[in-house]
C-alpha positions in Angstrom: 37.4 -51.9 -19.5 36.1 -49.2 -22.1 38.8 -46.9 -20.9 41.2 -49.4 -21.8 39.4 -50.2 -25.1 39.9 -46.5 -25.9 43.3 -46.2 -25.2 43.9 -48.9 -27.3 41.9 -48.3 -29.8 43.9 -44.2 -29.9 47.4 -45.7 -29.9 46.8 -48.4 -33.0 45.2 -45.1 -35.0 48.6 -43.2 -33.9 50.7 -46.0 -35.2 48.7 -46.4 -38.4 48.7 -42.5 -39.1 52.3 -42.5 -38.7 53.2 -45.5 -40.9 51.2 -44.0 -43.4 53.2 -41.2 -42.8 56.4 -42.8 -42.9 55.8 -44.9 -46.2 54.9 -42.0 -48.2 57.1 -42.8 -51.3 60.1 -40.3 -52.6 63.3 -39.0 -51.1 64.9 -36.1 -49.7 68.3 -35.0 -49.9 70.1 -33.0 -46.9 74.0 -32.0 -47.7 75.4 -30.0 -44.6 78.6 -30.3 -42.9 80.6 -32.0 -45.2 77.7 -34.6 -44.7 74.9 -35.9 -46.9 71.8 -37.9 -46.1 69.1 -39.2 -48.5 66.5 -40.2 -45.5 63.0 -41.2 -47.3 59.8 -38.1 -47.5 57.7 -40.4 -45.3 60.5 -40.2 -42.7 61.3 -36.3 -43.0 57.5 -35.5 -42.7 57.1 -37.8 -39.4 60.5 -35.8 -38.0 58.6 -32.5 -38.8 55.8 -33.6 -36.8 57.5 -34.7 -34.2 59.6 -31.9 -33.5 56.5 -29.6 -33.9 54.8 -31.6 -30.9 58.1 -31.9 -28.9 58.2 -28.0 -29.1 54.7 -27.6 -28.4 55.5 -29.5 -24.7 58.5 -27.7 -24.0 57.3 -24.0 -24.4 54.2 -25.1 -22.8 56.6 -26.1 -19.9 58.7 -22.9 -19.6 55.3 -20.9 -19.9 53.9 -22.9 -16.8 57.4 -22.5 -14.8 57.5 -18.1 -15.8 53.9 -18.2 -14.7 54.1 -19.5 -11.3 53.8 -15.7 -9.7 51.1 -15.0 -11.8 49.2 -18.0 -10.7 49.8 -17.4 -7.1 48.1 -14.1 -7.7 45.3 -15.1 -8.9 45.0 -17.7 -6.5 45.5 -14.8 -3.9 43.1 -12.5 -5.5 39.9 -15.5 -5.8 40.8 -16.0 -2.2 40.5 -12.2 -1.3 37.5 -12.2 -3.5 36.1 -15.6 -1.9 36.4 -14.0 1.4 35.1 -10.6 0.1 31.6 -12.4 -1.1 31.6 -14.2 2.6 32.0 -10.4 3.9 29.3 -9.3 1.9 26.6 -12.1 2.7 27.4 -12.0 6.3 26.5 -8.4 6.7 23.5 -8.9 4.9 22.6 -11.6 7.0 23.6 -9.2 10.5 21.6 -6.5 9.3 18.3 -8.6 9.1 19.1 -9.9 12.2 18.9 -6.9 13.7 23.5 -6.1 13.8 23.7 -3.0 12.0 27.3 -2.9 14.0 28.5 -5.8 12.9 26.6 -5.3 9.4 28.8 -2.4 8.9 32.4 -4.0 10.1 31.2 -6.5 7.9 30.6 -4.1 4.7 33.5 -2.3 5.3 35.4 -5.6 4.7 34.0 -6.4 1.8 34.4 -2.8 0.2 37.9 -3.7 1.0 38.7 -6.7 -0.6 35.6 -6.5 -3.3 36.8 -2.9 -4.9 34.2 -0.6 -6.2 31.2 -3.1 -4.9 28.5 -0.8 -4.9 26.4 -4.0 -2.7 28.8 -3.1 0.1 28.8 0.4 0.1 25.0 0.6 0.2 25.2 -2.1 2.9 27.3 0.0 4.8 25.3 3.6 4.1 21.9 1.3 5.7 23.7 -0.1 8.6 24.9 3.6 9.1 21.5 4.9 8.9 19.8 1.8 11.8 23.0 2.9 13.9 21.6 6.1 13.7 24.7 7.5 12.0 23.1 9.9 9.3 24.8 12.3 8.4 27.8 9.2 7.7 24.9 7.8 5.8 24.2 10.6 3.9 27.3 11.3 2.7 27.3 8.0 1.5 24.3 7.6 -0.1 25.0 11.1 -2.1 28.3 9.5 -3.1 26.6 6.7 -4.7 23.8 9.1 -6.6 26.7 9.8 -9.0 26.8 6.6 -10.1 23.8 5.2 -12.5 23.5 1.6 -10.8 23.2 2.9 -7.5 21.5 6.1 -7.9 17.9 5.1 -7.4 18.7 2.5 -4.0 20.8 5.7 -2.9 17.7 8.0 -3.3 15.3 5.4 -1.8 17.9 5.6 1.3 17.5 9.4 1.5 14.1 9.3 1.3 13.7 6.9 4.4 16.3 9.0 6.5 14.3 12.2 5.5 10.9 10.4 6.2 12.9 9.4 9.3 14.0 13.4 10.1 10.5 14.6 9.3 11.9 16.3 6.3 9.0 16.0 4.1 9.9 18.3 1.8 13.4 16.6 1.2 11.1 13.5 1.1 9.6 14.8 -1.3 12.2 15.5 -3.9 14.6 12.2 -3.5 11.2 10.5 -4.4 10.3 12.9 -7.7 13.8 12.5 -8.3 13.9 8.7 -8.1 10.6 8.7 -10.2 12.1 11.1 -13.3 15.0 8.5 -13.2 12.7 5.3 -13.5 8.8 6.3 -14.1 7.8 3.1 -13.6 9.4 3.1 -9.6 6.2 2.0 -7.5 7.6 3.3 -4.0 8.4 6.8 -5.8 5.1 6.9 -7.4 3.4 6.0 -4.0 5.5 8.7 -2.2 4.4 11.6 -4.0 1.1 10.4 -4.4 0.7 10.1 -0.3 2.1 13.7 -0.2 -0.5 15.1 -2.6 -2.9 13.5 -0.5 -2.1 14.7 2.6 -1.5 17.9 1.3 -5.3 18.2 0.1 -4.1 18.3 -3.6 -6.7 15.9 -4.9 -6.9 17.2 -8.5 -2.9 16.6 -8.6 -3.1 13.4 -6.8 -5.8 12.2 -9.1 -3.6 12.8 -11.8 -0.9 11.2 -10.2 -2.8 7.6 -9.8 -2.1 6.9 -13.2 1.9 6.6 -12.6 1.4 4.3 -10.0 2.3 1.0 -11.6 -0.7 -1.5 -10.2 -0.8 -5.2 -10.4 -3.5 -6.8 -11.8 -4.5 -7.9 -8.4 -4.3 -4.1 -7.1 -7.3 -3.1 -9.5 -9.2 -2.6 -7.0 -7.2 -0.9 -4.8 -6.2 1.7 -7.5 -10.5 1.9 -8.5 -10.7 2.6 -4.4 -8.7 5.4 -4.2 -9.7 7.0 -7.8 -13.3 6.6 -6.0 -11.9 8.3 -2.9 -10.3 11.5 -4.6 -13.0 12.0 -6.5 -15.2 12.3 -3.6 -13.1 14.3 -1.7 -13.2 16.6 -5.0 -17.2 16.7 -4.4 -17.1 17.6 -0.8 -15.1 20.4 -2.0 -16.7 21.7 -4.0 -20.3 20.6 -3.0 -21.2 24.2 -2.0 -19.0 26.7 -4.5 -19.1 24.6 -7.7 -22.0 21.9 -7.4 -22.2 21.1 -11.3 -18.6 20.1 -10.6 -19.2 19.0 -7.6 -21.9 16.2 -8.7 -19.9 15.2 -11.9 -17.0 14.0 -9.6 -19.3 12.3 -7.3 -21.1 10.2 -9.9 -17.6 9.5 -11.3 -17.1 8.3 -7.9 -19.8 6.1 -8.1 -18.4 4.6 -11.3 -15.8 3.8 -9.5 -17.3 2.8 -5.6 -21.3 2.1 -6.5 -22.3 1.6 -3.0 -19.8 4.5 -1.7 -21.5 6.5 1.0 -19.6 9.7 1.1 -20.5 9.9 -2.2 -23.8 8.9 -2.8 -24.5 11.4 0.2 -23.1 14.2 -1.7 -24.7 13.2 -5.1 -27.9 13.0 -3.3 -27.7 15.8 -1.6 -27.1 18.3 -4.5 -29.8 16.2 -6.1 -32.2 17.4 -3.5 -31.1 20.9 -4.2 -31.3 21.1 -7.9 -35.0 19.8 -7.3 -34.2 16.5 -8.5 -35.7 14.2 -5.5 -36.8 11.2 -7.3 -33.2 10.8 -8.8 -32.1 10.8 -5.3 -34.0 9.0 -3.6 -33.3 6.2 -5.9 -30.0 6.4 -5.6 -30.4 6.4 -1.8 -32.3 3.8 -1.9 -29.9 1.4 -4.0 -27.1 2.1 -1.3 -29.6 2.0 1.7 -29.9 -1.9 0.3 -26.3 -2.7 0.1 -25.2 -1.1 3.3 -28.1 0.3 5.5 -26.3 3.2 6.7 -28.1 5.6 8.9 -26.7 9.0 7.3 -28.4 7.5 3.8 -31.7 6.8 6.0 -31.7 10.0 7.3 -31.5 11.8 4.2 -33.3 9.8 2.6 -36.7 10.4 4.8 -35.8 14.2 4.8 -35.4 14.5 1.0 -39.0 15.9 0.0 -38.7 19.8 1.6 -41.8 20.8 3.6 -42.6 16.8 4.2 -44.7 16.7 7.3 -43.3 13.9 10.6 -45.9 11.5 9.1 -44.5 11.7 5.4 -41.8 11.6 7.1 -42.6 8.4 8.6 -44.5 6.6 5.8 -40.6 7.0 3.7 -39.4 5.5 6.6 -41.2 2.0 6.7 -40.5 1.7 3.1 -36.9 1.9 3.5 -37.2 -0.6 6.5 -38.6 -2.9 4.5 -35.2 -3.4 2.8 -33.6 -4.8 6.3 -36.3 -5.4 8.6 -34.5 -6.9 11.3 -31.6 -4.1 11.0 -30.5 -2.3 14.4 -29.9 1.2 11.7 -33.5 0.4 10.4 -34.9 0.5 13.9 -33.3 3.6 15.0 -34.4 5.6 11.8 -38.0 4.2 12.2 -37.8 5.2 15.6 -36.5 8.3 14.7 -39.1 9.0 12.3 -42.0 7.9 14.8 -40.4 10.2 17.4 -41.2 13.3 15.2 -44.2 12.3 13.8 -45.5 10.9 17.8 -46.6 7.7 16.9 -44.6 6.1 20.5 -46.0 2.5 19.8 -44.6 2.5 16.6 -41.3 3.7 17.6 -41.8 1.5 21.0 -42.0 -1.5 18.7 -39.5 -0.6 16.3 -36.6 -0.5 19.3 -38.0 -3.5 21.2 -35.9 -6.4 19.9 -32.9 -4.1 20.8 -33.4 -2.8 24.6 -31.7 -5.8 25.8 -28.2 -5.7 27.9 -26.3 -5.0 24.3 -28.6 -1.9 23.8 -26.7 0.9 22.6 -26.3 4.3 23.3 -28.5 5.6 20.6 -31.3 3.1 21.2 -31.3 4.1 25.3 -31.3 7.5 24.3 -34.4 7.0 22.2 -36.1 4.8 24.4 -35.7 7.5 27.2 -37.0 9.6 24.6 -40.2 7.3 24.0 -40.8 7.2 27.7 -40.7 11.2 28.2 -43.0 11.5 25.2 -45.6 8.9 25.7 -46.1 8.3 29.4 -44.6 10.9 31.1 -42.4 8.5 33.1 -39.6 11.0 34.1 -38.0 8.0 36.2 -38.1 5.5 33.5 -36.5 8.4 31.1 -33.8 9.0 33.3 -33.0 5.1 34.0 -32.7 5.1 29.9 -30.4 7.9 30.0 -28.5 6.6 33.1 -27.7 3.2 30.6 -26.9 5.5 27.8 -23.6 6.5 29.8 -22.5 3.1 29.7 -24.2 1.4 26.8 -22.1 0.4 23.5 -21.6 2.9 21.8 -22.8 3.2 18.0 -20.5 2.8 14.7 -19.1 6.2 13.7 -16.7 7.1 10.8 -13.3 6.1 12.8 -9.7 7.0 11.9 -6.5 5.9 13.5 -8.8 5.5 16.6 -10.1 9.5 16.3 -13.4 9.2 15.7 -16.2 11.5 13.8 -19.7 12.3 12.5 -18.6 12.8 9.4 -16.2 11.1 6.7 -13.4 12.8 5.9 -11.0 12.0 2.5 -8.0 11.4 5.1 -6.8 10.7 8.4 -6.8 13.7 11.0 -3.6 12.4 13.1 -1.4 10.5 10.0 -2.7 12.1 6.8 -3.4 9.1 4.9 -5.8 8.3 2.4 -9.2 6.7 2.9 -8.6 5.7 6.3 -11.7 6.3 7.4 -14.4 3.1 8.2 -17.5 3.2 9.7 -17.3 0.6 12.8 -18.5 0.7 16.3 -15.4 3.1 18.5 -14.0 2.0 21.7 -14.5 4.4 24.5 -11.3 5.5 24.5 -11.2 7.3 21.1 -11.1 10.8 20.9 -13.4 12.8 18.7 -12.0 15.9 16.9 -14.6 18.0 17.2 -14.5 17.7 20.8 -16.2 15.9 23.9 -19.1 14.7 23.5 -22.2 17.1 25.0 -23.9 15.6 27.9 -27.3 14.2 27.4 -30.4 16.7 28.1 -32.1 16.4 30.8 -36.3 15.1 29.8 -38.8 17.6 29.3 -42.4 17.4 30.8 -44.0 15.6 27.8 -46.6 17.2 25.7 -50.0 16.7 24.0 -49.9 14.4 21.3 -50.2 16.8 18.9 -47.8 17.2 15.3 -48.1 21.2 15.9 -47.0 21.1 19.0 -44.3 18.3 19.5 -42.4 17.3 22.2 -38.9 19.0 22.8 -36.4 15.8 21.4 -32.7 16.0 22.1 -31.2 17.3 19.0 -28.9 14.8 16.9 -26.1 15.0 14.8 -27.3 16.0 11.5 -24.5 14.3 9.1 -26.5 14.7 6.1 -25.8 18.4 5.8 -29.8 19.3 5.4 
């Protein structure tokens, strides 16, 4: 109904446009051909229109019927290019599904009827590369570094065939490469930041931290491995430079404040520039937050020339922090060992000698037994469990473990992979196999000049 209303409405305003037209007043004389008219100007200027609109039609007409070809062409071409896009998505699709054969049929097909697609070429150069066609994908991917829009996802593709080939020195410079082309790359910055890491090149890959391009949400991460480096800059230097040495460890602690590695170091060359109160604070601080036994230890060794009870008496008041600890009763043990107080270091160990005892708690006990009654059968028994206790949480690595904590993986390289947590028994240690236990001595008179000979235990400390 409004349709109509509107065509109606259109045709009336034609026919009152063109009798306005037609009664606009004067005449107009045409002689020609032995003729002459004297048609009205109202009429001449509706014939002018008309004609203008008739021709209008017509060439529009011819122009249609010339460009039939044309159109078909076109109409090819979207086709070709229709089925070009359906190419292109396809292989993407087989080469996340795992196709990378008929990912590249497929990308080949598209190059074909989508000319100069870079999409498809790149598509092609990956499925090359899971097909295990590389030097193909090589080629490939070095074609497209001439051009500017495919440059850096050609460089990222040589830099995972060379990390592929083991080639990380090729690596190496397809990633500085992609990074001087876009600074703000985060895979690039990453890559040459790993490499400085592995490579022991702290200083450089401190420096280097800064490109990276964090989130917000990665703060933490980046404030992590900033912590990390600059530890691994203290350990070393903790014995050639140790003004330099502590400066990066306190940075580290900045950074990290209940860091271990680096409190350890801190504390350490605190204890050797004479400054003992400053670190047995600090040891104390991370002692609360993490009760880790290296910190103990150092921490009841700090004043040189201390005697086993001194020794002791720091001890208790570090227990005192987590009294119902497993670390606190080994290092009070420990400490009542040396100092051959065996009730104390009896009582410490009790609530742990049930069947989850570990290794380091049977070895102690055996230890108590040797020095306090003499018991050579119930010191063996102890040591006997020790061989199949759990064992005790160690700095671990990509399943090596060791007694110390080291800035990066021994088998991968990485950075801070490293975490203190209990090792299965199958984990290697690089420093070796572990020493059997020693056999008990006859115990001796309870007597701090004279004490009895203890098994000797890792000193991780460094004192």
């Amino acid at each position: 109904m409004i349709r109509i209303f509107i065509i109606v409405t259109f045709s009336l305003l034609i026919a009152w446009g063109a009798s306005i037209i037609m009664s606009v007043p004067g005449e107009v004389v045409i002689t020609g051909f032995g003729y002459q008219m004297q048609p009205s100007l109202g009429i001449v200027l509706f014939g002018l229109i008309l004609l203008m609109l008739i021709t209008i039609i017509v060439w529009a007409i011819i122009r249609r019927i010339f460009g039939i070809p044309a159109l078909f062409s076109r109409a090819n071409e979207k086709r070709k290019q229709r089925k070009g896009v359906d190419a292109l998505s396809n292989a993407i699709i087989a080469l996340q599904t795992g196709d990378p054969n008929k990912a590249r049929q497929l990308a080949r097909e598209a190059r074909l009827k989508l000319e100069g697609n870079t999409a498809a070429q790149l598509l092609e150069a990956q499925a090359n590369m899971q097909l295990g066609e590389l030097k193909q994908a090589r080629l490939q991917y070095r074609e497209m570094i001439e051009d500017p829009k495919t440059a850096i996802a050609a460089l990222s593709g040589l830099y995972e065939q060379a990390r592929q080939q083991k080639r990380e020195d090729a690596a190496l410079q397809f990633a500085r490469k992609a990074a001087s082309l876009s600074p703000k790359l985060e895979w690039a910055q990453k890559a040459i930041f790993a490499h400085l890491a592995k490579e022991g090149d702290y200083e450089d890959a401190l420096a280097q931290l800064d490109n990276i391009p964090f989130d917000r949400a990665d703060r933490d991460t980046q404030k992590r491995l900033d912590a990390v480096l600059r530890t691994a800059l203290a350990k070393e230097l903790e014995e050639t430079e140790p003004q330099r040495a502590i400066a990066f460890a306190n940075e580290a602690l900045k950074k990290q404040p209940e860091f271990v590695p680096a409190a350890l170091i801190a504390a350490r060359l605190y204890i050797s520039s004479g400054e003992v109160r400053k670190a047995s604070g600090l040891l104390r601080r991370v002692w609360r937050a993490s009760a880790h036994p290296h910190i103990g230890e150092l921490y009841i060794h700090a004043q040189s020339g201390a005697s086993a009870v001194e020794r002791l008496k720091r001890a208790k008041t570090m227990v005192v922090e987590h009294p119902d600890h497993l670390e606190s009763a080994i290092l009070l043990a420990n400490a009542a060992i040396a100092a051959h107080e065996w009730a104390d270091a009896r009582a410490a160990l009790q609530p742990f000698t049930d069947q989850q005892a570990t290794q380091k708690v049977c070895t102690l006990m055996a230890e108590i037994e040797q020095g306090d009654t003499g018991d050579q059968g119930k010191a063996r028994a102890w040591l006997s469990r020790a061989v199949t206790a759990k064992p005790d949480a160690t700095w671990i690595a990509d399943g090596i473990s060791a007694d110390e904590w080291e800035p990066t993986s021994p088998l991968t390289g990485k950075l801070d992979q490293f975490e203190w947590k209990v090792p299965s028994r199958s984990m290697a240690k690089p420093n070796g196999p572990a020493k059997p236990a020693p056999s008990p001595a006859p115990a001796q008179p309870k007597d701090e000049a004279t004490p009895a000979p203890l098994p000797a235990p890792p000193n991780p400390t460094g004192i």
